[in-house]
N, C-alpha and C positions, 0 to 999 in steps of 0.2 A: 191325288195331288201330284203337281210336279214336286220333287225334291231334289235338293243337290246339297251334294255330302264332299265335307271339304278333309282331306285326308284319307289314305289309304293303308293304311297300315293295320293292322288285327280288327281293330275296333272300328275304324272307317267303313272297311271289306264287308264286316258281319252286318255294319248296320245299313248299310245299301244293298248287303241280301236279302235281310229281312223284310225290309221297306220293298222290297220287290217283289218278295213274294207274298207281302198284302196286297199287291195291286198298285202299287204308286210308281209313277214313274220315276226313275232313278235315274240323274247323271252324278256321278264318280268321279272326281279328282284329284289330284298329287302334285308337284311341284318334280317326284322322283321319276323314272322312266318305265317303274313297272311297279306292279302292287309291291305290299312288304317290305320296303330295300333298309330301312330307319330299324326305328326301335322292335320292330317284330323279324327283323331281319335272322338274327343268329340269339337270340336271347337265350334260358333256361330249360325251353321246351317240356317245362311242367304242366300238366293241368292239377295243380293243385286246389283239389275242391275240400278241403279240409284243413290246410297249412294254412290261414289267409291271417292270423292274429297280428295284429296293426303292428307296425313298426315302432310308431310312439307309446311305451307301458311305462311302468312305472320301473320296469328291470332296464331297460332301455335307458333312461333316465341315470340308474345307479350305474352302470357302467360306464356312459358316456366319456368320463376323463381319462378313464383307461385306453379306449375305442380311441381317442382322438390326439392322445399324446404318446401312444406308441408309434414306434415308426413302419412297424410292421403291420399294423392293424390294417383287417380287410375294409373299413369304414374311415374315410376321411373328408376332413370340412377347409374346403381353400378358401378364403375370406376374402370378397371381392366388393369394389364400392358399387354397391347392390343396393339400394335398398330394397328392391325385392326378395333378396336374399335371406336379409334380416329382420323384413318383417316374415318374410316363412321361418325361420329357425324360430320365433316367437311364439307362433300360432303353435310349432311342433312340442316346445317346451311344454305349452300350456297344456297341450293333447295327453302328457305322458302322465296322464292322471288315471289310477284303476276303473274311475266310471266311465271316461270314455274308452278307454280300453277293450273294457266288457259290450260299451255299445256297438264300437266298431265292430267288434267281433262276430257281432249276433248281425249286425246291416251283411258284412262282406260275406260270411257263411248263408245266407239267405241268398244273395245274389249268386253266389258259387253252387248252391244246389238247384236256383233256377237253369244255369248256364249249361250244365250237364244233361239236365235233363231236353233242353231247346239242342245244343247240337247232337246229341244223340237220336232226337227226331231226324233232324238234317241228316247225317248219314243215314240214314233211312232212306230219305228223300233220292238223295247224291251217291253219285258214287266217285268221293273225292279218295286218292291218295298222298295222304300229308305223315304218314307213317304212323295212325293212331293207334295207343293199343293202352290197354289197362292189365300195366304189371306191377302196382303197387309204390310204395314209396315208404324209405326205411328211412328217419332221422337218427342219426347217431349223435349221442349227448358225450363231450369230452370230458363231463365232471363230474361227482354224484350231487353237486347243485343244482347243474342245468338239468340234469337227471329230475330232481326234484321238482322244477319250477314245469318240467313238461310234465309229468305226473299231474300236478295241479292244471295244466292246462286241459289234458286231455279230459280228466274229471269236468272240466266247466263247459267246454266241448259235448261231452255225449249228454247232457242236456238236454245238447241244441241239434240233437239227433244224428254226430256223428262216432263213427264205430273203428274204434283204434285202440292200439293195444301197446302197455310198456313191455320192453323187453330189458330181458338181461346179456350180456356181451355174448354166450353163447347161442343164445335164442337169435340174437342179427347175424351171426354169423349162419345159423340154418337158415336164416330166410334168404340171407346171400352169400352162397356157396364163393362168389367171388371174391368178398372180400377177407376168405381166410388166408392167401398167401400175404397177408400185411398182420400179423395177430400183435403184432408188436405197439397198434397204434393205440394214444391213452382215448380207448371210450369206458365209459361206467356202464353205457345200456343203450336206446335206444326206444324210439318211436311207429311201431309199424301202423299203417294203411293200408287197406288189401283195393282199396276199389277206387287206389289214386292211377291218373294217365299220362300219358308222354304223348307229344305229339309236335311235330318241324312246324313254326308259325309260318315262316317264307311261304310253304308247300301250302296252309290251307289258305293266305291269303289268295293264291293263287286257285284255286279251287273255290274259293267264294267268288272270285268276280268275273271266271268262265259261266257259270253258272247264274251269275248276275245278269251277263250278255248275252247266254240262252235266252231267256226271260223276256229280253228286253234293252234291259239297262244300258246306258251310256258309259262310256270312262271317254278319260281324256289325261293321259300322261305327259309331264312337263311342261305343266301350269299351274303357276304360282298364285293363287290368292293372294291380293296387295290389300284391299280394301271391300266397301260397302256405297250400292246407290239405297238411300232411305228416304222415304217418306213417313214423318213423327217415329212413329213406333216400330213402324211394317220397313222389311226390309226388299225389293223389289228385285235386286241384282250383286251377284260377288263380282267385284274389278277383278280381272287375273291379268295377267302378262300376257293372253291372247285375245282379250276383250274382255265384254261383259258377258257373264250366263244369269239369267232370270231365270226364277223358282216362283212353286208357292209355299216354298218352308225351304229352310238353311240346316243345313246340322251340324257342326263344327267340331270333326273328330280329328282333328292337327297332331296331337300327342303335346311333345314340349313345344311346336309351335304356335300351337293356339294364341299362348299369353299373349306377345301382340297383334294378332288378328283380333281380339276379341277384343280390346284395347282401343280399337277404330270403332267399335260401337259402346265404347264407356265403359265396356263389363273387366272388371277385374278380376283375376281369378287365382287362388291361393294355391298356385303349383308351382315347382321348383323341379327344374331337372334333377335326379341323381342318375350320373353318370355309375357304369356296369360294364362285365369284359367277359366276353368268353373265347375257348378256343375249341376247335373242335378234331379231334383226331382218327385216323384209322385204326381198329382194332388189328393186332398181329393177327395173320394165319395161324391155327391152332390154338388160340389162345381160349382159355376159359371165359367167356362173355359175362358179364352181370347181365340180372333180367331184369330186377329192381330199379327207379330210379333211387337216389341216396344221396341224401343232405347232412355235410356234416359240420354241425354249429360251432364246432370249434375253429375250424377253418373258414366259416361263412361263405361255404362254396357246394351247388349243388353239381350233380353228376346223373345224366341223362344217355341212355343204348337208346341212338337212331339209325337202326338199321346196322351197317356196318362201322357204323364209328359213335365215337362216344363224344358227347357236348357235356361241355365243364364251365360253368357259368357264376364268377362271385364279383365282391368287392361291391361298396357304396361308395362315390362319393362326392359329397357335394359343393358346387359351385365349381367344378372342373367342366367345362361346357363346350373344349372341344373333343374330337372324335379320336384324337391319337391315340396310340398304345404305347406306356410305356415300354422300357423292356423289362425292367422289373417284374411288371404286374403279370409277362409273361411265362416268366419263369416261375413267379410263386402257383401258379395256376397247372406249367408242367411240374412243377416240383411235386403238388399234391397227386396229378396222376400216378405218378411213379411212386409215390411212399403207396398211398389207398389202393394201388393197383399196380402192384409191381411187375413188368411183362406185358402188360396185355395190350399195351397200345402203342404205335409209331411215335417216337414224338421228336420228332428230327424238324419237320417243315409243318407245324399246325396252324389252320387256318385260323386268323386270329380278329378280333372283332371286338368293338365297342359301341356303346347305346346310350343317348336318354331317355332315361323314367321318367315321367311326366308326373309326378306326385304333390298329393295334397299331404298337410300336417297330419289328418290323422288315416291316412290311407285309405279312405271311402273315395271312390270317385265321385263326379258331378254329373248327375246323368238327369234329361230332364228340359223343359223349356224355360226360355229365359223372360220374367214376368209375363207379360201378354205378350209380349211379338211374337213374330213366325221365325226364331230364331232358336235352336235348339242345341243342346252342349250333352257328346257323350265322350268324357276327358276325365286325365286324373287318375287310370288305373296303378300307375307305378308297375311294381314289376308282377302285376296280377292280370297283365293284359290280356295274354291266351286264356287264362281261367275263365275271367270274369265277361269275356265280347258276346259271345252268345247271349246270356242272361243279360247286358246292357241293352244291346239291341233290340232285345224282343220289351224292355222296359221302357225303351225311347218308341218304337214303334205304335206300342199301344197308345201312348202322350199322344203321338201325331196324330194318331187313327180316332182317338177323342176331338181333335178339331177339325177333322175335315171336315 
């Protein structure tokens, strides 16, 4: 089949590798000038194949008025005359119930152990360098609550087959030697992962769609998607700002774009941006490196070693939908390197970045064809996009590969 995959970013990239390397003809496009530049651009750089438990719980739920009426809180709600704003905050409300919690859980860790296992073939395949490496991922708990509430989760977790381990304040500090020059800071314990990954999204979208264009595949940078030619149900051609491109299947991996693209063919889709910031620094010369990545819930900010610098990635929030940076949000993000890692990093001039998460209320994405047309949606990862594009893709391809 011909297919055309609207969207370039993590999820876009993976799924016109994949479709390529079944055999379908691939054309690739963006509205941006080169793969990644949006929300995979500087994000997290987790592959967190085990952290994925839904944003909407029931702890979520109880915190909430804390979260949203401090003024320091890393999560915040700007209220806009949306009403797509509000009817997502509703679906979210509704989501923060323990059964869908436990559901979501067991959908996203299913797709997170499909996605590992698909790009670990891939580099097989590839010889990409996007700085991948599996060194683990330590959670540090600020309280002996949260302490507790991750105990409990990690118990309902290795159920579902995965292998994690609590620790005590001393136990994190052996598994990172780095972070003993900060001993001062309040954790109760900690969460380790031995077989979590890091890896630059920018670097592998780009490394997907060289290897896209080996293959075959088309792109076309700095074209916009406006609309649809349709007949009934079948979609025949995407409008972009250079003309028409005709397909035999659509895929619509936009990120927060999508909502109204998809909106031209009637589909509504229950995602809301949340707005994310990171910055990214140079490691001092001499300096004791972490190996680890390290997420610490008090702070709601994780910390990723790419190479020689370290990406620091927090904050929610939503209905903020443009791209600024405050200076605030800049400082509370250098503030943390400097307590959590006193010394080790330049933080004079950090490269500074913000994103939207394309999110659904209960954090599963939408992956999948849309009723009978040749119209297909792999959207909605939130901020699980490097995790989960492998495992989406190779879920959307098999769909297509059922209709050719």
């Amino acid at each position: 089949m011909k297919v055309c995959v609207i969207g370039a970013g993590v999820i876009g990239c993976a799924t016109a590798y994949e479709l390529a390397r079944k055999g379908h003809d691939v054309h690739l496009l963006d509205s941006e000038q080169a793969p990644g530049l949006g929300t995979s651009y500087a994000n997290g750089a987790q592959l967190s194949y085990s952290y994925v438990e839904p944003f909407a719980s029931p702890a979520t739920l109880r915190g909430l008025p804390k979260m949203l009426l401090s003024r320091g809180s890393a999560v915040r709600f700007h209220p806009r005359w949306d009403w797509r704003q509000w009817a997502w905050g509703l679906q979210f409300l509704r989501a923060c119930s323990a059964r869908q919690a436990l559901q979501g859980t067991a959908q996203l860790l299913q797709m997170a152990q499909a996605s590992r296992a698909m790009l670990e073939q891939w580099m097989r395949e590839e010889r990409w360098s996007f700085g991948f490496e599996e060194n683990g991922k330590l959670v540090l708990c600020p309280t002996p609550e949260s302490l507790r509430l991750q105990e409990r989760q990690v118990a309902l977790q290795a159920a579902m087959g995965c292998r994690q381990e609590v620790l005590s304040v001393r136990e994190c500090l052996e598994k990172e030697p780095a972070l003993q020059s900060a001993p001062g800071l309040p954790w109760a314990g900690g969460v380790w992962t031995r077989d979590e990954c890091i890896g630059d999204p920018h670097r592998l979208c780009g490394d997907m769609v060289a290897s896209l264009q080996k293959s075959g595949g088309q792109v076309s940078w700095g074209v916009r998607a406006m609309s649809f030619c349709r007949r009934g149900e079948r979609v025949d051609a995407v409008v972009t700002s250079e003309g028409e491109i005709g397909a035999d299947a659509f895929v619509m991996a936009a990120g927060p774009r999508v909502v109204p693209l998809a909106a031209k063919l009637g589909i509504y889709l229950p995602i809301y941006p949340i707005k994310g910031y990171s910055i990214t620094v140079p490691f001092r010369a001499g300096a004791v490196r972490p190996h680890a990545s390290v997420t610490d819930l008090g702070r709601k900010t994780v910390f990723a070693p790419l190479g020689e610098q370290l990406r620091v990635a927090a904050m929610a929030e939503v209905g903020a939908t443009g791209l600024d940076v405050p200076p605030d949000r800049v400082r509370t993000m250098v503030d943390a390197v400097a307590q959590t890692y006193p010394g080790l990093c330049d933080l004079e001039a950090p490269a500074v970045w913000a994103g939207l998460r394309p999110a659904t209320p209960t954090s599963v994405p939408i992956v999948g064809r849309w009723r009978g047309s040749n119209v297909y949606l792999n959207v909605g990862h939130g901020a699980l996009g490097l995790t989960l594009a492998a495992g989406s893709a190779v879920a959307l391809g098999l769909q297509i590969s059922v209709t050719d």
